[in-house]
LOKE-867305 format. One record per residue: x, y, z of N, C-alpha, C in turn; residue in three letters. Coordinates in pm, 1 decimal. Atoms other than C-alpha are relative to their C-alpha. Layout:
X  Y  Z  X  Y  Z  X  Y  Z  ALA .
...
# end
This chain:
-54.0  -134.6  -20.9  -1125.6  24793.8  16741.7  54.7  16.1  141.9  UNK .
-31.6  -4.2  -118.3  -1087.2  24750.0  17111.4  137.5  -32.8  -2.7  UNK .
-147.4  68.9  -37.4  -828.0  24502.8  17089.5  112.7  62.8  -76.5  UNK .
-116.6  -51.4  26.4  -610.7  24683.1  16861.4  -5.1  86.3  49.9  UNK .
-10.9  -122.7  -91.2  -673.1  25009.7  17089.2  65.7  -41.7  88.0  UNK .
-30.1  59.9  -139.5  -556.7  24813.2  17387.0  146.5  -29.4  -29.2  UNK .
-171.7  93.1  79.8  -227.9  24617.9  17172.4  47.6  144.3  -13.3  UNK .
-49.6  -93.9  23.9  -163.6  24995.6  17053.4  63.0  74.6  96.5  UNK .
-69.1  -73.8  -80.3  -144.4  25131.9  17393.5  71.8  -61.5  91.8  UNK .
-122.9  64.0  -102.6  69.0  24863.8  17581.9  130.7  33.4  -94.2  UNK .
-124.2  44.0  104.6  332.7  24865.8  17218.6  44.6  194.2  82.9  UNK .
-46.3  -115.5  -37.3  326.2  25287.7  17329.0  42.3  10.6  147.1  UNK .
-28.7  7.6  -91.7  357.0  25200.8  17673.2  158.8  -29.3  50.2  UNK .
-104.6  91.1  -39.0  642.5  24972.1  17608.6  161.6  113.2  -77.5  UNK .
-65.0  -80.4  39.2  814.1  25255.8  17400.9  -4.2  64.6  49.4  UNK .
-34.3  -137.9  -103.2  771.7  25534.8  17679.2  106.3  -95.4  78.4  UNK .
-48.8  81.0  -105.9  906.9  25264.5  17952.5  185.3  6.6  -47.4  UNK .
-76.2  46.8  52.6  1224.3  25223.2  17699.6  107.3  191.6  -9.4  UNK .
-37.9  -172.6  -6.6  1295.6  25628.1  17663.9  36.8  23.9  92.2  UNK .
20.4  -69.0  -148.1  1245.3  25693.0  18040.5  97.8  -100.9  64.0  UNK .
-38.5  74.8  -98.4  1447.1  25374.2  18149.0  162.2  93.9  13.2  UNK .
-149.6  -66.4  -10.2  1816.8  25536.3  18108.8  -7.7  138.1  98.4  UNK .
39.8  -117.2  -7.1  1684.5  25858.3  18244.7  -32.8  -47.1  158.2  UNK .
65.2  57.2  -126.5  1565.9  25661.0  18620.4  116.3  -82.4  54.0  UNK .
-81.0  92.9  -6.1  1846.9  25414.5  18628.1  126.1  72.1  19.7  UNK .
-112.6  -75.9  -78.8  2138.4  25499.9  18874.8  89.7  -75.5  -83.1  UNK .
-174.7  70.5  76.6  2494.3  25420.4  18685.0  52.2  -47.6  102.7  UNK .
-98.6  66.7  -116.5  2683.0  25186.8  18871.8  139.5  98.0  6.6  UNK .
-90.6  -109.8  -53.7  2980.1  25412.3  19045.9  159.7  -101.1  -57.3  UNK .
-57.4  79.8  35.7  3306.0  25333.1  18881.5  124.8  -13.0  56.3  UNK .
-72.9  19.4  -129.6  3581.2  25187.7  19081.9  111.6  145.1  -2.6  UNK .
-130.9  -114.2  -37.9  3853.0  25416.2  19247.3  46.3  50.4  -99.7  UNK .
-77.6  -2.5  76.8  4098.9  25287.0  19072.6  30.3  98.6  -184.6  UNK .
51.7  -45.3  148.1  3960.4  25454.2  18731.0  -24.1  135.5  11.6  UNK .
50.6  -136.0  -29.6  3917.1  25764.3  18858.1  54.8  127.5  40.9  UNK .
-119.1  -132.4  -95.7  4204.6  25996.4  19027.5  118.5  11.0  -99.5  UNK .
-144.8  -5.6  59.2  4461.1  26124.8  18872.2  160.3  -5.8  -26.1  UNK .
-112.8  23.5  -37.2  4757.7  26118.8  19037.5  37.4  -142.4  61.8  UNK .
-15.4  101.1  -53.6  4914.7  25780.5  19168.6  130.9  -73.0  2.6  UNK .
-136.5  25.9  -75.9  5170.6  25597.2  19329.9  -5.3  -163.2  50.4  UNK .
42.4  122.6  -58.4  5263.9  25238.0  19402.3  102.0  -37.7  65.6  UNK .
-103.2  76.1  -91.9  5450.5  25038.0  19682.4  86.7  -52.7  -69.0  UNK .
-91.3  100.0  106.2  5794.0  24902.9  19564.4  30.8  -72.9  89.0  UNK .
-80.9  157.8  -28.1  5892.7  24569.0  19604.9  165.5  9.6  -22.4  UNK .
-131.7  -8.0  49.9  6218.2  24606.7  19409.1  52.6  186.0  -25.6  UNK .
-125.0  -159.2  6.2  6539.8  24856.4  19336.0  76.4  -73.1  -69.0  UNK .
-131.0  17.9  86.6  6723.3  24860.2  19063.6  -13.1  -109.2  -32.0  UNK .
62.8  185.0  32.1  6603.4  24524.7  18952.0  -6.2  -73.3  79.7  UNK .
-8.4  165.3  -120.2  6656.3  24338.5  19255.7  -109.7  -1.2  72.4  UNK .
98.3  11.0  -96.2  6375.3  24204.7  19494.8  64.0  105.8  108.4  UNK .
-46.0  -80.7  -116.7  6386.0  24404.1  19813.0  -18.2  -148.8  149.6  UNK .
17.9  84.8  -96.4  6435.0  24175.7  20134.7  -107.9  63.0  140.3  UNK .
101.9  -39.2  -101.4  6223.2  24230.1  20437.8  80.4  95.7  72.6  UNK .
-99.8  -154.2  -50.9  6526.0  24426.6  20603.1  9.3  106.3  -79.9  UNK .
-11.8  -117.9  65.2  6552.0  24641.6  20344.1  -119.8  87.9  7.5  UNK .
152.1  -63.0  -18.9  6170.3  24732.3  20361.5  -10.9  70.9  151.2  UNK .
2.7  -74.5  -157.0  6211.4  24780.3  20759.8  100.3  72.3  12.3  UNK .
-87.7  -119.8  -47.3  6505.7  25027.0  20738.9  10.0  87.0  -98.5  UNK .
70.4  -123.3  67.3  6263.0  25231.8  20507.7  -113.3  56.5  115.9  UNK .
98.2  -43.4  -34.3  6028.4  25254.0  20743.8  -19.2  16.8  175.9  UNK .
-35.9  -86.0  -116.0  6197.3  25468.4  21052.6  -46.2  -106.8  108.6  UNK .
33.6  72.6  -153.4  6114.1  25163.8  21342.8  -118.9  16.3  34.8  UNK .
156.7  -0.9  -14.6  5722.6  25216.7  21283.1  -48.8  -170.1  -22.4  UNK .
35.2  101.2  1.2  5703.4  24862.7  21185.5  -15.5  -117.7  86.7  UNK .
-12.9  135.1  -87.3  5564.6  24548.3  21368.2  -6.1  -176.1  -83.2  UNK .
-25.3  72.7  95.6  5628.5  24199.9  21196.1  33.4  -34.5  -94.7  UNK .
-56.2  -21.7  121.0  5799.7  24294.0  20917.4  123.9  -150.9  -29.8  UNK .
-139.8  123.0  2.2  6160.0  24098.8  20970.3  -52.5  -144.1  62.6  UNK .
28.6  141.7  -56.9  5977.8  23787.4  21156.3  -122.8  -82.0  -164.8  UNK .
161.8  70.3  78.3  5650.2  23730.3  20923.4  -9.9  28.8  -168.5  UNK .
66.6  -23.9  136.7  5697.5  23893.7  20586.2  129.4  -77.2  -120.8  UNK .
-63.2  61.3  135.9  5864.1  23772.7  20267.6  -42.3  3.0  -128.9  UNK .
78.6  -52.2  125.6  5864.1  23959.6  19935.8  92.3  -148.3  -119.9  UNK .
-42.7  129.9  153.7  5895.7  23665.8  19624.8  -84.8  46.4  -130.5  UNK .
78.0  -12.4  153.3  5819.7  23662.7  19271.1  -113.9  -148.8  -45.7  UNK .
130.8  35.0  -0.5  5486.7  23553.0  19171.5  29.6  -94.8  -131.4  UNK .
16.5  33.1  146.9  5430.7  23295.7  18886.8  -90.1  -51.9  -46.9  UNK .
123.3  28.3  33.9  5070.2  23253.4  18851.3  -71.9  136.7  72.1  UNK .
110.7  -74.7  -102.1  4928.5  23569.4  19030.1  -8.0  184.0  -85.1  UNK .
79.2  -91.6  79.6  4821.4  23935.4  18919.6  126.4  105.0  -12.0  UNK .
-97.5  -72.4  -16.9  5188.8  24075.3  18948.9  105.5  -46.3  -2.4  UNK .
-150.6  124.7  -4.2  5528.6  23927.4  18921.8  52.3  -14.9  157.8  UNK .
-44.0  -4.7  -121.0  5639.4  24017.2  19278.5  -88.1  50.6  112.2  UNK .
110.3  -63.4  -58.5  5392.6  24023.7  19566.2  67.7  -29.6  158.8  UNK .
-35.9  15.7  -130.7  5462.7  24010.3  19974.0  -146.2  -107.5  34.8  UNK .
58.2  115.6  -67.4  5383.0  23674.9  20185.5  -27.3  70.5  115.1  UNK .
47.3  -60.3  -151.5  5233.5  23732.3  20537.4  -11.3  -114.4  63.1  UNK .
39.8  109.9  -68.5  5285.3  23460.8  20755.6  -76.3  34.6  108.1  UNK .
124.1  20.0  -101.4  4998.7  23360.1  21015.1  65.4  -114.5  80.0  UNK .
-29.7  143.9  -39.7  5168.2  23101.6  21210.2  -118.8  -6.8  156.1  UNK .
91.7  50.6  -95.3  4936.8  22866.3  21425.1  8.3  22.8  169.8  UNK .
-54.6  -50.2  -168.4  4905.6  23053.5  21848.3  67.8  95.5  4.8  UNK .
-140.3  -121.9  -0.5  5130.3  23325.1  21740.4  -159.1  129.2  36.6  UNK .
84.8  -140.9  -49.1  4937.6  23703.2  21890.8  27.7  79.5  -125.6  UNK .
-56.3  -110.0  113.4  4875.1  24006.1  21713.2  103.4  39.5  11.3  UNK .
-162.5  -88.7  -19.5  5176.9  24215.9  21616.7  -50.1  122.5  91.5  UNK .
13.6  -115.8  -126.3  5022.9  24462.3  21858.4  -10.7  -61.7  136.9  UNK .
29.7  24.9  -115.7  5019.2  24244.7  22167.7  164.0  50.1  29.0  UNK .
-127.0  46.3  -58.5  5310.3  24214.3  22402.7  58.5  -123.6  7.9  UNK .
-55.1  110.4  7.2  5327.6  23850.7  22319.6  144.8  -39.1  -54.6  UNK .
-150.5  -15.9  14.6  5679.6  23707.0  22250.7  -23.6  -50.1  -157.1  UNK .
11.7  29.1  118.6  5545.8  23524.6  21956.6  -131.7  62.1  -81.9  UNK .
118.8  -74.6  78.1  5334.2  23746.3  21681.8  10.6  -90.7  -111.8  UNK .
26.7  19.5  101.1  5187.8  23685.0  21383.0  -80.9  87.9  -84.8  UNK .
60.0  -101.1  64.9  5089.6  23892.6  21075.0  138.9  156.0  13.6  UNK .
-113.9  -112.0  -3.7  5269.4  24250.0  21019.6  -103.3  141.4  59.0  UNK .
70.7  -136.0  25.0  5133.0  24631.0  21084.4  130.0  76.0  -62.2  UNK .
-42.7  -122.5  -16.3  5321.7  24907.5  20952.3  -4.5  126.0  -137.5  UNK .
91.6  -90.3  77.5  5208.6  25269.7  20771.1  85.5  41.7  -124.5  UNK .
-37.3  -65.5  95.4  5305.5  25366.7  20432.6  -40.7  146.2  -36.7  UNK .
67.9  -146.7  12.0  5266.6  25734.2  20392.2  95.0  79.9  -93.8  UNK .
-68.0  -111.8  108.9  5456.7  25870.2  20060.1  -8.7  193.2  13.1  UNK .
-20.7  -151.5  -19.2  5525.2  26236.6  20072.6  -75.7  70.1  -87.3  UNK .
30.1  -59.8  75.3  5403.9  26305.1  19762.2  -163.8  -20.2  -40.2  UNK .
171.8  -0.1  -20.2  5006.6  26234.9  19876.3  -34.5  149.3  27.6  UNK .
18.6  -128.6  -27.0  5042.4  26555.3  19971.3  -104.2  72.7  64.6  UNK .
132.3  -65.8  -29.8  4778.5  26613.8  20218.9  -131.2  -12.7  -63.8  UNK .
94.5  -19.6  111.9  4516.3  26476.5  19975.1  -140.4  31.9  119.9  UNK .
141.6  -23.5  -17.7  4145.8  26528.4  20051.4  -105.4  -126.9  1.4  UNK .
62.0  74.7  28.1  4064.0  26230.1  19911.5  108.5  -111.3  -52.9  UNK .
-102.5  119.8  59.8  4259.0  25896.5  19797.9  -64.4  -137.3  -65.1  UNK .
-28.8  113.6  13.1  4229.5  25540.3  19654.3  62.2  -102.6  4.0  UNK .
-98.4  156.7  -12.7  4379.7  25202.2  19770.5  -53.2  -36.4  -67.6  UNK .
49.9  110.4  61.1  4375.2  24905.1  19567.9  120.2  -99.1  20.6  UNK .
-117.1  63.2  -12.2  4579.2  24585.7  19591.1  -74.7  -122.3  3.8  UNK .
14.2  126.7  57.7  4498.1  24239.8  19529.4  75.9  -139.5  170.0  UNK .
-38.1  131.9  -144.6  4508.0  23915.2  19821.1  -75.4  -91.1  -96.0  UNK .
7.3  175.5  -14.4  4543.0  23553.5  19819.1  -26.7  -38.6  122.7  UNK .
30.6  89.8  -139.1  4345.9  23383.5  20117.5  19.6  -140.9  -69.0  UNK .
-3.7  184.5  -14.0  4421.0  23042.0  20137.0  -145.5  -58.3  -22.1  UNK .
143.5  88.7  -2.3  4108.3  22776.8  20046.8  -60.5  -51.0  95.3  UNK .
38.8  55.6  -128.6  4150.1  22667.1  20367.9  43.9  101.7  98.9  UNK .
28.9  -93.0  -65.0  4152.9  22996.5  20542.9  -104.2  9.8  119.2  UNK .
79.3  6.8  -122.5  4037.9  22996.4  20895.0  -78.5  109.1  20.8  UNK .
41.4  -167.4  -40.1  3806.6  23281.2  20944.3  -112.6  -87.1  114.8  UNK .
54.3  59.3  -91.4  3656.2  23114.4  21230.8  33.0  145.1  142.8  UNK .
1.8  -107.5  -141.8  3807.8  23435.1  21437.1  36.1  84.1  -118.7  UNK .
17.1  -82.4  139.9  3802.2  23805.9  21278.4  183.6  55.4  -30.7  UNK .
-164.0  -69.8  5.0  4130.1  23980.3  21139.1  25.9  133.1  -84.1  UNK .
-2.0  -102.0  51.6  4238.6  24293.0  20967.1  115.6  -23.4  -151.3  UNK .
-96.7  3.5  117.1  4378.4  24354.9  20592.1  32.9  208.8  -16.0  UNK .
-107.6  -147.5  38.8  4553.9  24728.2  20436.0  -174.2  39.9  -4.5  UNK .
107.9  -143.8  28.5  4302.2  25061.4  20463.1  94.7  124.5  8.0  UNK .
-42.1  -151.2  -10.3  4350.0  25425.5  20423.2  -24.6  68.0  160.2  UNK .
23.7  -23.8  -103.8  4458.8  25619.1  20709.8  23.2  190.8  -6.1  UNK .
-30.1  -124.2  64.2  4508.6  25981.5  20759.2  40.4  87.9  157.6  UNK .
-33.8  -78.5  -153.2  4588.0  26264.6  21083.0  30.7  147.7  -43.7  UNK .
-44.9  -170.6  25.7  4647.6  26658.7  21126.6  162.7  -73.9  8.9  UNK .
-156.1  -14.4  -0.9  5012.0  26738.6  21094.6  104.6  -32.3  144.9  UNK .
-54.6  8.9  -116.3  5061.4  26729.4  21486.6  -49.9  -144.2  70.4  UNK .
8.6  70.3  9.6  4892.4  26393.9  21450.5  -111.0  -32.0  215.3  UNK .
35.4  -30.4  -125.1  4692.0  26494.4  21756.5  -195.5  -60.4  -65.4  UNK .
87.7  42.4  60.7  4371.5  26396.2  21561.5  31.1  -62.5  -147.5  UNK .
-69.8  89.8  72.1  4366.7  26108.5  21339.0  -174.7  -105.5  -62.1  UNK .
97.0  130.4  34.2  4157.8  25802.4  21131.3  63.2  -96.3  -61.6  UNK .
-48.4  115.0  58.0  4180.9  25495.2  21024.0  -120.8  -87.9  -64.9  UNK .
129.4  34.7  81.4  3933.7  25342.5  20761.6  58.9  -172.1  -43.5  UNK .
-59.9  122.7  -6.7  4027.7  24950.8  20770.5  -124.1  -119.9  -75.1  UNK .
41.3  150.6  108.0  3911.5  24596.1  20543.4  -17.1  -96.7  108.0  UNK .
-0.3  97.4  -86.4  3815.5  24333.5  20785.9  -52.2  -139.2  -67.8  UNK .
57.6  70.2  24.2  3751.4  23964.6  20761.3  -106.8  -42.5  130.0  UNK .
26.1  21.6  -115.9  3458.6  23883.1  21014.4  46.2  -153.3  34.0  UNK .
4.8  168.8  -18.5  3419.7  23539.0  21219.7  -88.8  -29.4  -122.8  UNK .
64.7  96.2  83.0  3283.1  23320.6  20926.5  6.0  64.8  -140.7  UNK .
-59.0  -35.5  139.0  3479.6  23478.0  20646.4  -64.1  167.8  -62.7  UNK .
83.0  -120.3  147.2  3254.0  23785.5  20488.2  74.4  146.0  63.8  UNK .
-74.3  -92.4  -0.9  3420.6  24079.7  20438.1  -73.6  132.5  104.7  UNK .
87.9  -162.3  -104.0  3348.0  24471.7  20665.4  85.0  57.6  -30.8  UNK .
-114.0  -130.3  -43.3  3491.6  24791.2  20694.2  -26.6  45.7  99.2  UNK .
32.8  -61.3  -106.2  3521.2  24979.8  20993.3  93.6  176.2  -23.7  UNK .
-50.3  -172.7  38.6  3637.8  25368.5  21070.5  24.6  13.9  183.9  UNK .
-20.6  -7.1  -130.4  3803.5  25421.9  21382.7  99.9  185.8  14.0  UNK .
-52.3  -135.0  -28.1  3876.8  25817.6  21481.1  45.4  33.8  118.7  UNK .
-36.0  -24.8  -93.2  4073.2  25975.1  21728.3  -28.4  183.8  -13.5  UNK .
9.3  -107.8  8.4  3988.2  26357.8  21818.4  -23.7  45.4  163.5  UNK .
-18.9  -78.2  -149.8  4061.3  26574.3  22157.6  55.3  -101.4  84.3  UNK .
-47.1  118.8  -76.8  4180.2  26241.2  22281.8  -57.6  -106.3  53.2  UNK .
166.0  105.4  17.4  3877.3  26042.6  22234.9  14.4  -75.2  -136.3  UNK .
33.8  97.3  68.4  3861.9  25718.8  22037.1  -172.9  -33.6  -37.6  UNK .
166.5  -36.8  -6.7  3530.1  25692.9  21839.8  53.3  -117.7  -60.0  UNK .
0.5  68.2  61.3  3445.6  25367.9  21660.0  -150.3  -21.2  -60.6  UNK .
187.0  13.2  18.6  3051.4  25448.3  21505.4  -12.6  -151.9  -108.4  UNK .
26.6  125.5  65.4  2906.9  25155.3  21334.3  -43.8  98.4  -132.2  UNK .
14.3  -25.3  115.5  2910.4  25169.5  20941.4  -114.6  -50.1  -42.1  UNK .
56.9  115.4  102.8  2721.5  24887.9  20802.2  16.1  -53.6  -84.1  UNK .
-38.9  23.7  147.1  2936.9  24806.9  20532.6  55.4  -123.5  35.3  UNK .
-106.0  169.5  -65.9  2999.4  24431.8  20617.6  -96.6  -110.0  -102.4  UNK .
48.2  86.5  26.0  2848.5  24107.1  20462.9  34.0  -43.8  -109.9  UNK .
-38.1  -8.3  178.1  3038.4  24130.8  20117.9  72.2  -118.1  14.9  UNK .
-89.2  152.6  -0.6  3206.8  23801.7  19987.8  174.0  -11.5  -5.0  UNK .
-129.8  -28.4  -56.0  3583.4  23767.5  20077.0  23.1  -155.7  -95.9  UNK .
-59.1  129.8  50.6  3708.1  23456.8  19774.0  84.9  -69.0  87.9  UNK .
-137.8  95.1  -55.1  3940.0  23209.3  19896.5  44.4  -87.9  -113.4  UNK .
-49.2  77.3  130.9  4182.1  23025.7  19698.7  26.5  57.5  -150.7  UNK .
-11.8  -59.5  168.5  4192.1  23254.0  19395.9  51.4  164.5  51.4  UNK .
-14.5  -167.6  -0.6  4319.1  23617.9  19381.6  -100.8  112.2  -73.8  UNK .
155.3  -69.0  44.3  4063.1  23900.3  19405.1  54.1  182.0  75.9  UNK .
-65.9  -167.9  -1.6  4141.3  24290.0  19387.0  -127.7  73.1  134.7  UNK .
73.8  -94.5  -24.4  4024.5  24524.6  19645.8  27.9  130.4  23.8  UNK .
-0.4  -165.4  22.9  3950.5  24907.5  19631.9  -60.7  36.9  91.9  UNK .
61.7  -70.3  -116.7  3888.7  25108.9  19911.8  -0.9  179.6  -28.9  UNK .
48.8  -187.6  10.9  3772.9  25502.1  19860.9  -23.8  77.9  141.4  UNK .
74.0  -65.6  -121.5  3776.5  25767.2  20129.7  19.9  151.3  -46.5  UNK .
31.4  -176.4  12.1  3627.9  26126.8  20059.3  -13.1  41.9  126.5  UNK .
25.4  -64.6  -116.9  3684.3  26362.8  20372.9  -117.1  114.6  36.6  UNK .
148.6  -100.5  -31.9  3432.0  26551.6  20516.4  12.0  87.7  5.5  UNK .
0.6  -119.7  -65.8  3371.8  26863.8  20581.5  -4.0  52.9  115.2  UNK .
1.5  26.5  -182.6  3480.9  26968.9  20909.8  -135.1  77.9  23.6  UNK .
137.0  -40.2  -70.2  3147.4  26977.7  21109.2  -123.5  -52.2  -71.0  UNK .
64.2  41.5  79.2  2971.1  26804.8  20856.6  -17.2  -153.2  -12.1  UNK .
-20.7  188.4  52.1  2821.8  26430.0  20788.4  24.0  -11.8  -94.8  UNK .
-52.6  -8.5  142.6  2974.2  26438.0  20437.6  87.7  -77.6  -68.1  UNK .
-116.0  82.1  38.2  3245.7  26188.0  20418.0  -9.7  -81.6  -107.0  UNK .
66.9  105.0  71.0  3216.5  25917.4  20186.0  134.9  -117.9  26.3  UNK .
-63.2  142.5  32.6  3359.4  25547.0  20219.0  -40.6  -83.8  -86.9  UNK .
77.3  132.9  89.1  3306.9  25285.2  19960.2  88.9  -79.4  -13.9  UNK .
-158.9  64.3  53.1  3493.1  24980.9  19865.7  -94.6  -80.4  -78.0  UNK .
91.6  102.9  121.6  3435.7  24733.1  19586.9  130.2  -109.2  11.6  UNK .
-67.9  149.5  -7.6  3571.7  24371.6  19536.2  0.8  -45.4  -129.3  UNK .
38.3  33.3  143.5  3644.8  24249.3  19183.8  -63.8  110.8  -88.0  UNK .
42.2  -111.8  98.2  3532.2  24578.4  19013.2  -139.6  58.3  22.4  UNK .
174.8  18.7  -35.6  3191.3  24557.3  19180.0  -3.9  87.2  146.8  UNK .
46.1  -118.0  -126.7  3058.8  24813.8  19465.0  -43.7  -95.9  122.2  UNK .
98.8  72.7  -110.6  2968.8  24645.5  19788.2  -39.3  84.6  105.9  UNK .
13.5  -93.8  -155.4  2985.4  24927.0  20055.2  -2.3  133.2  -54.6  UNK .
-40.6  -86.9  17.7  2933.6  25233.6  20027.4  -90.9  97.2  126.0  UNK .
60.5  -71.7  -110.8  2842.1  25509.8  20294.1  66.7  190.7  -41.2  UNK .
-17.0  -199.8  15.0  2798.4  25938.2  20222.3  -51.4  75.1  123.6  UNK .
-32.0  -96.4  -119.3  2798.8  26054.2  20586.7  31.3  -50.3  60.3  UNK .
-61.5  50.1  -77.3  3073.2  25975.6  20729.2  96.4  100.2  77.3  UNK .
-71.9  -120.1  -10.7  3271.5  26197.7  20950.3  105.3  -62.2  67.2  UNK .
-144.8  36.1  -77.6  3657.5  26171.8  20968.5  86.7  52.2  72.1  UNK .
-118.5  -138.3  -17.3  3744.7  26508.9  21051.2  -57.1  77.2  99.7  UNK .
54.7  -93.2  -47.0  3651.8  26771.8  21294.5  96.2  119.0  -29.6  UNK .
-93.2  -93.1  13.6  3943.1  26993.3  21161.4  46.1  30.0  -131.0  UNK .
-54.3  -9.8  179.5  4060.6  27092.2  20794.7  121.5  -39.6  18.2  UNK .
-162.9  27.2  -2.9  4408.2  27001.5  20879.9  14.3  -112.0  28.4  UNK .
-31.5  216.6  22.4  4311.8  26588.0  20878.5  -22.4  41.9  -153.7  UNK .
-16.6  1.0  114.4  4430.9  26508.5  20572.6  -25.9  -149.2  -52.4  UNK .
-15.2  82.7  20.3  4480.5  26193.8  20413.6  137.3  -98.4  -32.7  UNK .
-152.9  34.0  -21.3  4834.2  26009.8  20491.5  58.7  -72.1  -55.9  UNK .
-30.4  101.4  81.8  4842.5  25672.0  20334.9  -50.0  -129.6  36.4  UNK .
66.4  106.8  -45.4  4776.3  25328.4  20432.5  83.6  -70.5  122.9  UNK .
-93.0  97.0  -149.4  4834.0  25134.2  20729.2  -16.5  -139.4  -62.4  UNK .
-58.1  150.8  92.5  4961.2  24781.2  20567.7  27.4  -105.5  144.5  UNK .
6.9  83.9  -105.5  4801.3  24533.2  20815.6  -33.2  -99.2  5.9  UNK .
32.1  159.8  31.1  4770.2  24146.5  20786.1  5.0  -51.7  116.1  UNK .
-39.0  17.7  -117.3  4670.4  24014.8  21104.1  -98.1  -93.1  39.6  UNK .
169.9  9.2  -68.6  4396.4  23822.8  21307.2  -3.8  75.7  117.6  UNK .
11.3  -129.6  -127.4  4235.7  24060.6  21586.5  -23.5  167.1  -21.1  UNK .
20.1  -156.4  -5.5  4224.8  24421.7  21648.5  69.7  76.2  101.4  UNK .
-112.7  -56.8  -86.7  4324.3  24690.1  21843.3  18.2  -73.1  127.0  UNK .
13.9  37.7  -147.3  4240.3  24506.6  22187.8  105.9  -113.6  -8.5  UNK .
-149.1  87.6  -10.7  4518.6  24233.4  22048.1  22.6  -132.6  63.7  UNK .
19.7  92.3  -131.4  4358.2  23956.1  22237.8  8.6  -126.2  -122.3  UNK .
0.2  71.2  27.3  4321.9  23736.4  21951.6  108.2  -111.4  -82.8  UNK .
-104.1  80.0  42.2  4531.4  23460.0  21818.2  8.4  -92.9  -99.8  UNK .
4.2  114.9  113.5  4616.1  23237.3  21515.9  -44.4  -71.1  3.1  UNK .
33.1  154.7  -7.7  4424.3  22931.6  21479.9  32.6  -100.9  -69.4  UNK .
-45.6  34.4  119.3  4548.9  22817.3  21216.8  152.1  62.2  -109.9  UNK .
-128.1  -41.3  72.9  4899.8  22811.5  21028.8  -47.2  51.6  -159.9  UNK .
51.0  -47.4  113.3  4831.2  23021.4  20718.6  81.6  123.3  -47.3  UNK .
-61.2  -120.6  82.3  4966.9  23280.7  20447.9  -60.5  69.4  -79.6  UNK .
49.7  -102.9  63.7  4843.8  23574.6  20320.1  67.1  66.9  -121.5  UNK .
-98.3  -74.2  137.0  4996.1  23727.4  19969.8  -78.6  100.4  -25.2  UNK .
92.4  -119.6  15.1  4914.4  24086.7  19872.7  72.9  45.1  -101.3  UNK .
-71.5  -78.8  99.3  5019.5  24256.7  19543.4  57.7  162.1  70.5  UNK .
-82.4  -98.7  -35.2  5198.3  24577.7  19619.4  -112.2  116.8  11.6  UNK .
56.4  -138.5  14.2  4991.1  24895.4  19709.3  -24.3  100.8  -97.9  UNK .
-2.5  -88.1  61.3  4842.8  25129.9  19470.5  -57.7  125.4  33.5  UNK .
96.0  -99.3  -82.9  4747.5  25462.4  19598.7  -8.6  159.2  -97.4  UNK .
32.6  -95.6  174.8  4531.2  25730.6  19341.3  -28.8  100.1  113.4  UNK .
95.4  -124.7  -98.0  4425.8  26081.6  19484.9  -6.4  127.4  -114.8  UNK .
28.6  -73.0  79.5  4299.9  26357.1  19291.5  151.2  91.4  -108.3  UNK .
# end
């Protein structure tokens, strides 16, 4: 009698445990991409034709750095898009933000009109690192960026590779004329090489005066970062602008340099916002 008292109440045990598990169990968060309603993507082409790298830089008012030296849009014939942009890395070349004579990599901001001030947005876009990708020094890929209208306060929410390959994000704000750069923690995630691998970057704005923000990004469909107090704003009038489209090694300080001859490919920008 014991033992079937005992068998009876682990079999009821094992049927509460089974009720209650859905009910305890956080849902994995589902990417951006799947989620906003409105959206918009970078063009490559017009009117059927590829677009050349000049044509791309005399869209984009003389904000661009490396465009006509480093980039080159081609059609894809194994990759997640028919037509994607190359990024050359050539070996000693500086960032495109130094004053060096020879750069390497591109910066420059895509900001469609019809984001309209969002609140909130989604990147996504897809890279090819090389197999033999040097990440021996760190570098920067495309994030969401955003600013008031008088661009007098501003952010920039950026994809990094560190030294020794693994992926980060960082959040760099400007406000009263002060550069902030707080530490996230969203770094250690795996960065493929050799194969093409999608990433999604999310940024919810805060509430001015508030830790409320939210950043997350995911890799392959999968969550790796995510952070809910983040503050981008001290003003209701930062909005959200578009992306700064940056393939580079280094950062703002611009000190660092190619080590390696290498090419970066990126499918075309997709950008979701409510």
């Amino acid at each position: 009698m014991i033992v079937f008292n005992a068998a009876g109440g682990v079999i009821g045990l094992s049927v509460l445990v089974g009720l209650l598990r859905p009910l305890v169990i956080t849902p994995t968060p589902t990417p951006c991409s799947q989620r906003y309603q409105h959206s918009m993507t970078f063009q490559l082409a017009r009117g059927g034709a590829m677009l050349s790298a000049a044509d791309l830089q005399s869209s984009l008012g003389g904000r661009d750095l490396g465009v006509i030296d480093n980039l080159l849009i081609a059609a894809e014939s194994n990759g997640p898009v028919p037509v994607s942009m190359s990024v050359r890395l050539p070996k000693g070349a500086a960032s495109p933000l130094s004053a060096a004579d020879r750069k390497g990599g591109m910066s420059f901001p895509w900001e469609p009109r019809s984001l309209a001030r969002a609140s909130a947005a989604c990147v996504s876009y897809d890279v090819f690192l090389p197999a033999d990708f040097d990440v021996a020094r760190a570098g920067r890929l495309p994030g969401l960026i955003g600013a008031d209208p008088t661009g007098q306060e501003s952010f920039a929410a950026r994809i990094l590779w560190r030294p020794g390959g693994a992926g980060a994000a960082s959040l760099r704000t400007l406000s009263s004329g002060e550069a902030r750069q707080p530490t996230l923690g969203l770094e250690g995630f795996a960065f493929p090489r050799g194969q093409w691998f999608k990433i999604e970057q999310e940024v919810v704005l805060n509430t001015p005066k508030q830790a409320n923000g939210k950043l997350v990004v995911w890799i392959d469909g999968s969550m790796v970062g995510e952070r809910s107090d983040v503050v981008f704003r001290t003003q209701a009038s930062v909005a959200v602008t578009g992306v700064a489209a940056e393939v580079f090694y280094g950062g703002d300080d611009a000190a660092t340099i190619v080590p390696k001859d290498a090419t970066v490919r990126l499918s075309p920008f997709e950008l979701r916002w409510p």
